[in-house]
C-alpha positions in Angstrom: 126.3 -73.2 91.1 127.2 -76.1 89.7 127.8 -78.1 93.2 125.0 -80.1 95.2 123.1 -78.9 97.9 121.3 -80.5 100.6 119.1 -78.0 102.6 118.6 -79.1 106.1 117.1 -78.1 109.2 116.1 -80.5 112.6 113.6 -80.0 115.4 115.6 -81.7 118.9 114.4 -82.1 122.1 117.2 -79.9 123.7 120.5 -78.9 123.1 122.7 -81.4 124.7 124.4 -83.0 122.2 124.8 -85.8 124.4 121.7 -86.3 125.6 118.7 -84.9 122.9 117.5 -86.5 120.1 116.2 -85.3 116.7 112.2 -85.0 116.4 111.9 -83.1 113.0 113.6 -83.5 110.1 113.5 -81.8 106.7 116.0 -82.0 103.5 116.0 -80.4 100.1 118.1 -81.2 97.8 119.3 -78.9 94.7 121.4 -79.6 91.9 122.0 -76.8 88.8 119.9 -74.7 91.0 116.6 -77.0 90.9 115.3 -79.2 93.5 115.9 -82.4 92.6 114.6 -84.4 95.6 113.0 -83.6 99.7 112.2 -85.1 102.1 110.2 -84.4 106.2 109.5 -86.4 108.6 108.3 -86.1 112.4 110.9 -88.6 114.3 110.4 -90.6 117.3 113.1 -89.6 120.0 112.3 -92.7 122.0 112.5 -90.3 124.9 110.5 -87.3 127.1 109.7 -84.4 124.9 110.3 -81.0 126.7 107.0 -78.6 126.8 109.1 -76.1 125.9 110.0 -77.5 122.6 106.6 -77.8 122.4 105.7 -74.4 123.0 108.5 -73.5 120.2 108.0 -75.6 117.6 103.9 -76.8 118.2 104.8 -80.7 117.9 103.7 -82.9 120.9 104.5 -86.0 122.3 101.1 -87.7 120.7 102.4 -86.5 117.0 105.5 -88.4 117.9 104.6 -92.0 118.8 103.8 -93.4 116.2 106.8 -91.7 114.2 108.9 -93.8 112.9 112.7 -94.2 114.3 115.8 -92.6 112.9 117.3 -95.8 112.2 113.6 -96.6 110.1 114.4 -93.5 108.1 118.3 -93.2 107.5 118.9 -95.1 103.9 116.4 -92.2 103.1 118.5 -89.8 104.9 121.7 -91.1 103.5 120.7 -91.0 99.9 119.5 -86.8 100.1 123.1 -86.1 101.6 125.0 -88.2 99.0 128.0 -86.5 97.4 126.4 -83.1 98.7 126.9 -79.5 100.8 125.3 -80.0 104.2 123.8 -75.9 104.1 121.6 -75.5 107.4 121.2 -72.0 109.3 124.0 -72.4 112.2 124.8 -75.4 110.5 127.1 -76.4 113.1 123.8 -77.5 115.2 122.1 -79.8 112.6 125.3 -80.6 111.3 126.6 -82.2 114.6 123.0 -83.4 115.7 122.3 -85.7 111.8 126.1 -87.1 111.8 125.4 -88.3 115.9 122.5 -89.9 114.7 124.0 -91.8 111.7 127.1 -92.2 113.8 124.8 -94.5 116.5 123.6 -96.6 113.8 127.0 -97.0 112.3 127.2 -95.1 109.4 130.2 -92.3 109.3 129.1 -89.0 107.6 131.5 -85.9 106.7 130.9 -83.3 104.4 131.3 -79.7 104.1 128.8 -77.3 105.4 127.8 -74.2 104.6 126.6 -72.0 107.2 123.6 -69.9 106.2 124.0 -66.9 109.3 127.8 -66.6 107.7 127.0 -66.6 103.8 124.5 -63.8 104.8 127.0 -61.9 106.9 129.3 -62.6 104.2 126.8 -61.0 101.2 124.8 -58.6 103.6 127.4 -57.1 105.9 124.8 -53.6 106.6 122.4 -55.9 107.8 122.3 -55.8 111.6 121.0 -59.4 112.2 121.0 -62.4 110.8 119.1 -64.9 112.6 116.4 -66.6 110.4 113.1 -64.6 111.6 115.5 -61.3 110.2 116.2 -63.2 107.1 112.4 -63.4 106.4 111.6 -60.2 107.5 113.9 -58.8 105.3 113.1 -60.2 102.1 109.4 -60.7 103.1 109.6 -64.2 102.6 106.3 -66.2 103.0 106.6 -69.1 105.4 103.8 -71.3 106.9 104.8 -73.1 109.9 108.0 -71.3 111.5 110.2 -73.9 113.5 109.2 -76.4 111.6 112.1 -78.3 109.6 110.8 -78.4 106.4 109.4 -74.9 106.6 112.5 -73.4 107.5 114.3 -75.5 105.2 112.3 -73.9 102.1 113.6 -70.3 103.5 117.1 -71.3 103.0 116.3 -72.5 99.6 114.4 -69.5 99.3 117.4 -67.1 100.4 119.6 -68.6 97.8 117.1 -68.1 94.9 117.2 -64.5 96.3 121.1 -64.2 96.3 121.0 -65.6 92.6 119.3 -62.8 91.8 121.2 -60.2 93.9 125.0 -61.1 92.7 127.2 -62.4 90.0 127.8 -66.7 90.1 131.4 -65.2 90.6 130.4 -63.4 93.3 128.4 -65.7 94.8 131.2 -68.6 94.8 133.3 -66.4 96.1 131.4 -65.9 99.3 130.7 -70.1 99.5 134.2 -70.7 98.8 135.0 -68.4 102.1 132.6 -69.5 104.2 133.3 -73.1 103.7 137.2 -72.7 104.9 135.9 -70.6 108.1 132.7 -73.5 109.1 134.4 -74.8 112.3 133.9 -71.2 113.9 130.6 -70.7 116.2 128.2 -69.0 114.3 127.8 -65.8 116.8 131.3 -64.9 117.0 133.0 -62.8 114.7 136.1 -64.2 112.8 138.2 -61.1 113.1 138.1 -61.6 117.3 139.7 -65.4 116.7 142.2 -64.5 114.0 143.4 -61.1 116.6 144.2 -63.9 119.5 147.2 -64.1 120.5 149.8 -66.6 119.9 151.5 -66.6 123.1 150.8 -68.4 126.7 148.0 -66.9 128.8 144.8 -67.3 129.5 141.3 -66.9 127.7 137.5 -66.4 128.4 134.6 -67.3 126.2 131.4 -65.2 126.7 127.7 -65.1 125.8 125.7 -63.3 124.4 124.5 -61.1 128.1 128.3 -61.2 129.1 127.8 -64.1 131.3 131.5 -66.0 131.4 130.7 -69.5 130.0 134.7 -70.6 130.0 138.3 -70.0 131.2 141.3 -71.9 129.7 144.8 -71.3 129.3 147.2 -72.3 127.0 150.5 -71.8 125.7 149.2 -70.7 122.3 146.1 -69.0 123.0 144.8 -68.9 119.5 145.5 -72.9 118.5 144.1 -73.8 121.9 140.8 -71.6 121.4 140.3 -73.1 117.7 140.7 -76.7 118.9 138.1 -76.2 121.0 135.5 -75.6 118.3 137.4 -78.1 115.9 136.5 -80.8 118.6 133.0 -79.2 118.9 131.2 -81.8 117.1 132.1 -84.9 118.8 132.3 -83.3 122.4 128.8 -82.2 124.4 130.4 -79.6 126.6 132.6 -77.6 123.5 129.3 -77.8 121.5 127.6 -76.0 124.0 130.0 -73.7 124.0 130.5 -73.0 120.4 126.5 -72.5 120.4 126.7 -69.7 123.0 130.0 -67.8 122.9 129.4 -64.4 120.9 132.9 -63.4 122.5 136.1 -63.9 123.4 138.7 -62.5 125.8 142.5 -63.0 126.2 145.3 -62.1 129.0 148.8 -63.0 127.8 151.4 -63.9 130.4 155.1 -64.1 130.2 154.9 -68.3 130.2 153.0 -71.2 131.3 152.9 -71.0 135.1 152.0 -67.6 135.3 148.7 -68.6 133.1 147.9 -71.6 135.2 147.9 -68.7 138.2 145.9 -67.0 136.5 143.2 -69.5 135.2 143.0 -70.5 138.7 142.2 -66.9 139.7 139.7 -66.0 136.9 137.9 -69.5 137.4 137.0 -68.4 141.2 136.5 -64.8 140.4 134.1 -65.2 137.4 132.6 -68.6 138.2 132.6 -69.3 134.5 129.5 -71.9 133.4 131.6 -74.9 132.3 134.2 -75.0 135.1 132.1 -76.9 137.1 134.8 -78.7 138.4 137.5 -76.2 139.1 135.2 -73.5 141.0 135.7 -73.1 144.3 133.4 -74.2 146.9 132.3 -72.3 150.2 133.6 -74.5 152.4 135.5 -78.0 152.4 136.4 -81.1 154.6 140.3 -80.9 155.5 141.3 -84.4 157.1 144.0 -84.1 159.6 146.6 -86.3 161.0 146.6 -86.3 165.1 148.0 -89.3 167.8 145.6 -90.9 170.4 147.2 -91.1 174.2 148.8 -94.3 172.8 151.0 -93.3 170.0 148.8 -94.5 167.4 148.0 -92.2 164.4 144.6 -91.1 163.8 143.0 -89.6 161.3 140.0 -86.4 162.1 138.2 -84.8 159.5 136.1 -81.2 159.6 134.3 -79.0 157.3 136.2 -75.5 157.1 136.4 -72.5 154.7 140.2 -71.7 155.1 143.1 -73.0 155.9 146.1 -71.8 157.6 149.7 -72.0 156.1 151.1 -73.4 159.2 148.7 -76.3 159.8 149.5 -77.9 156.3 152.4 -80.4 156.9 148.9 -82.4 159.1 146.8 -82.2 156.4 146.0 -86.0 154.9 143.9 -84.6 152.4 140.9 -82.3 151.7 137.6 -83.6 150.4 134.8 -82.0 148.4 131.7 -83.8 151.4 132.0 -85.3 154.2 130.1 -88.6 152.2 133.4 -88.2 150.2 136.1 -88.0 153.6 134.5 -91.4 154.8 134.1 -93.2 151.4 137.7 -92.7 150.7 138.9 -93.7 154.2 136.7 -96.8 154.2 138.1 -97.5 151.2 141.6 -97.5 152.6 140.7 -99.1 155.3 140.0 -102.6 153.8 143.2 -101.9 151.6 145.7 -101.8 154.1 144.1 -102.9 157.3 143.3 -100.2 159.1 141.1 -99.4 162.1 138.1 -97.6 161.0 138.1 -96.2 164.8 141.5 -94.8 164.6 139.9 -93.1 161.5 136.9 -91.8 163.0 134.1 -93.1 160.7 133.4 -96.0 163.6 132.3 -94.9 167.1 132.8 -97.9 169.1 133.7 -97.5 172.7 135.9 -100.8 172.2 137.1 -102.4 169.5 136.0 -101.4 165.7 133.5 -104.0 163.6 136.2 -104.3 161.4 138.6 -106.0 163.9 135.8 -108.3 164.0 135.9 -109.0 160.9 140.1 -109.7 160.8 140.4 -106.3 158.9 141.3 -104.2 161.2 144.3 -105.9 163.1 143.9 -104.7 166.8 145.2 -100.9 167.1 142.0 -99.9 168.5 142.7 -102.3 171.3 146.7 -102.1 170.8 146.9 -105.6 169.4 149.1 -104.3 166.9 152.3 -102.8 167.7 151.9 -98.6 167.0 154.9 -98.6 165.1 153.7 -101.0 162.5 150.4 -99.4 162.7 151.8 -96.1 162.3 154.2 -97.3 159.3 151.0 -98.5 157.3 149.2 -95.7 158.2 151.4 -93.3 156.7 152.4 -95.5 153.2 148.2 -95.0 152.8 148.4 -91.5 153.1 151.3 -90.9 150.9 149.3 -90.1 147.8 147.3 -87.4 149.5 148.7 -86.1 151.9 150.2 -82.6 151.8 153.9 -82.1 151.0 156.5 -80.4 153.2 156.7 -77.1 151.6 160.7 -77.9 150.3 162.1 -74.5 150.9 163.6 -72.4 153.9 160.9 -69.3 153.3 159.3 -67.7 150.8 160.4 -68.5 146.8 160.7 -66.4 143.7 159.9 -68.7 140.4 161.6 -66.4 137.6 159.8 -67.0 134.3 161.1 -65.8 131.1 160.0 -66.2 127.4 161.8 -65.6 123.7 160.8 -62.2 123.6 162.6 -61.5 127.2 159.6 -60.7 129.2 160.0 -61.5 132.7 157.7 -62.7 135.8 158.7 -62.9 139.2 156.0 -65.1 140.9 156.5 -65.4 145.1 155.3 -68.2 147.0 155.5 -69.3 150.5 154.3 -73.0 152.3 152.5 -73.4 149.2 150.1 -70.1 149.1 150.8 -68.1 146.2 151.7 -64.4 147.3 151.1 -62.6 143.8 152.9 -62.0 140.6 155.6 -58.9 140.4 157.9 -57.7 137.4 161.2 -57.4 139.6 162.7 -58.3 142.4 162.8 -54.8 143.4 159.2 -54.7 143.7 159.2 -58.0 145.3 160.8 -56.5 148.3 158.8 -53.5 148.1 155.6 -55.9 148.9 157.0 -58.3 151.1 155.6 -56.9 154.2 152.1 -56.6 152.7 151.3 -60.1 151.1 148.2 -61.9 151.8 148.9 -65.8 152.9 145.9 -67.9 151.9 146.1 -71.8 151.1 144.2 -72.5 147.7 143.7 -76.4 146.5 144.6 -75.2 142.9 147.6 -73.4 143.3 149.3 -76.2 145.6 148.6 -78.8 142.4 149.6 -76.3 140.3 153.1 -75.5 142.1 153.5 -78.9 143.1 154.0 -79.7 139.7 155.9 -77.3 138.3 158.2 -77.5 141.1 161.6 -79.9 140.4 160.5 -80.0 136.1 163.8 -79.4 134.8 162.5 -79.1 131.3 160.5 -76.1 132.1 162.1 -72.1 131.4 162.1 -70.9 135.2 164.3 -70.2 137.7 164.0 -71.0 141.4 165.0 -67.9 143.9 164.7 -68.6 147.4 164.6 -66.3 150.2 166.7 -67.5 152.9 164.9 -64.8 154.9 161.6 -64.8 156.9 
């Protein structure tokens, strides 16, 4: 093998990307199959060390503070991986971890890696695992100190030697040469599930290793949006945790993009996937209402609910993760456009609000202001979240069609989505059985889609009720 190598495993204090550091470092480097240079270190993390990383890999925070820095180290670092393979075991891990610590001290780093777990599937397909402990196991490799960098390091070197004597240089480049054009996959998932995805809209779930749903995405290409995820995987904390854990993938194709949004939105509440933090839904949420005082003047009341109810949506001002959230945002708008934090209900004074006081609030609690001014300002604040008037007499059919004429007929009604159907025919046949129920996601979802020319659907509306 007449290319260099730079052997390379890390100790970190966690797995976050973001947020963990390197504490161990060892390199070997090979050239015309002899080690030409090494190099280990302990590192200081400049941070809290984890017991469990010290119940894994025996180092403690007292072997660590008087390490020197990263920064101390890196012409040293620099010089090993000069010109060379980065070959690590999952190198995608110490791959991503070494070019974030160069990349902080400003010093870019690419090179191509070579993925130990994949060269041995690749050489070794009977074997049933391929995790390093199997790797010494089955070779009966000698090792000292397991999880520590250098030590592990030497196995890799080790398992090359071995391969060298197993196979042909022919055979051998072959298997680099392949596993160097597939090194952005995750290590745990097989290559045959990602190159059987789908081309098509729809929607797809990553998994881990005990079946646990760790993401839901859709797309419009499945297959490009699933390999851009672990393209970006080493400069984004959330997709390299994901590309550590997924062992496999799942994929639902729909006729077009709507009908995967719909279904995104569904999966995402049904399977409470571990990295959709944001788009699962909640038990319960504040719904802020719009209501009139005796006076005239419009008001704005907030409660925590579960549900809402189709027919109660043209009040709705907005809906609210907390109740710290409801009054933040209205005192907020408040001070920008001068309303009374009483007619909001986040001040309970019997008389006029603190805010009045203060020439903010410009009399409505007292009717100082006229109510149709008031009321005119009030409802310019609210325009950005407030609900819109559902635009349609009844329920609506969106007709979604692709190139290969597959059809969707998706039903919707005051903005609940009432299901998804492959004809009209059967539209009618479920009419009188469809389940009303208001979902935050869907209306954002609709509410977009609804009046984009550009987009391959066709509006049917029901002038029926």
């Amino acid at each position: 093998m007449s290319k260099a190598f730079v052997f390379v495993d890390t100790e970190t204090t966690g797995l976050s990307l973001r947020t963990d550091r390197i504490i161990e470092l060892g390199m070997i480097r090979m050239e015309e199959n002899q080690i030409v240079d090494s190099f280990q270190t302990l590192l200081n993390p400049e941070g809290y060390l984890p017991k469990e990383i010290t119940s894994i890999t025996g180092i403690e925070s007292s072997m660590l503070e008087n390490a020197p820095t990263f920064r101390s180290v890196a012409d040293r670092v620099v010089d090993l991986l000069n010109d060379a393979v980065f070959v690590a075991h999952n190198s995608a891990f110490d791959y991503s971890f070494l070019k974030k610590e160069l990349k902080e001290i400003g010093v870019p780093y690419i090179s191509d890696q070579l993925c130990t777990v994949k060269l041995s599937r690749k050489l070794f397909p009977q074997a049933r695992n391929h995790s390093l402990d199997h790797i010494i196991s089955r070779f009966n490799f000698k090792i000292k100190n397991r999880h520590r960098a250098y030590d592990d390091a030497m196995i890799l070197v080790k398992f090359f030697k071995q391969i060298e004597k197993e196979f042909d240089r022919e055979r051998i480049e072959e298997a680099i040469k392949s596993v160097l054009k597939t090194k952005s996959l995750p290590v745990n998932l097989d290559q045959k599930v990602v190159k059987n995805l789908p081309e098509s809209p729809g929607v797809y779930i990553f998994y881990a290793t005990d079946g646990y749903p760790l993401y839901v995405g859709k797309s419009i290409n499945i297959k490009d949006r699933v390999l851009s995820h672990f393209y970006n995987s080493r400069e984004n904390s959330v997709e390299f945790k994901i590309a550590q854990q997924v062992t496999h993938i799942e994929s639902r194709s729909t006729t077009g993009e709507l009908g995967a949004l719909l279904l995104e939105s569904r999966l995402i509440k049904e399977l409470k996937p571990l990295y959709n933090r944001k788009s699962r839904l909640t038990s319960s949420f504040v719904v802020l209402t719009e209501n009139r005082n005796k006076d005239g003047y419009l008001t704005a009341d907030f409660q925590m609910v579960s549900e809402l109810k189709p027919n109660s949506l043209n009040k709705i001002l907005g809906i609210f993760k907390s109740q710290k959230a409801t009054k933040d945002y209205l005192s907020e708008l408040a001070k920008k456009n001068n309303l009374c934090e009483k007619l909001l209900g986040i001040s309970k004074s019997k008389y006029e609000c603190f805010s009045y006081q203060l020439g903010v609030c410009k009399g409505a609690c007292v009717k100082k202001e006229k109510m149709a001014i008031y009321n005119a300002r009030f409802n310019l604040a609210f325009i950005s979240t407030k609900l819109k008037i559902w635009p349609f007499n009844g329920r609506v059919v969106i007709k979604e069609e692709n190139e290969f004429e597959d059809t969707q007929f998706h039903l919707f009604d005051k903005w609940c989505y009432l299901g998804s159907f492959h004809s009209e025919d059967e539209i009618l046949e479920n009419l009188d059985v469809v389940t009303y129920t208001f979902d935050r996601d869907i209306y954002q979802v609709l509410k977009n889609f609804i009046g984009k020319s550009s987009l391959n659907i066709k509006v049917i509306e029901y002038k029926y009720n």
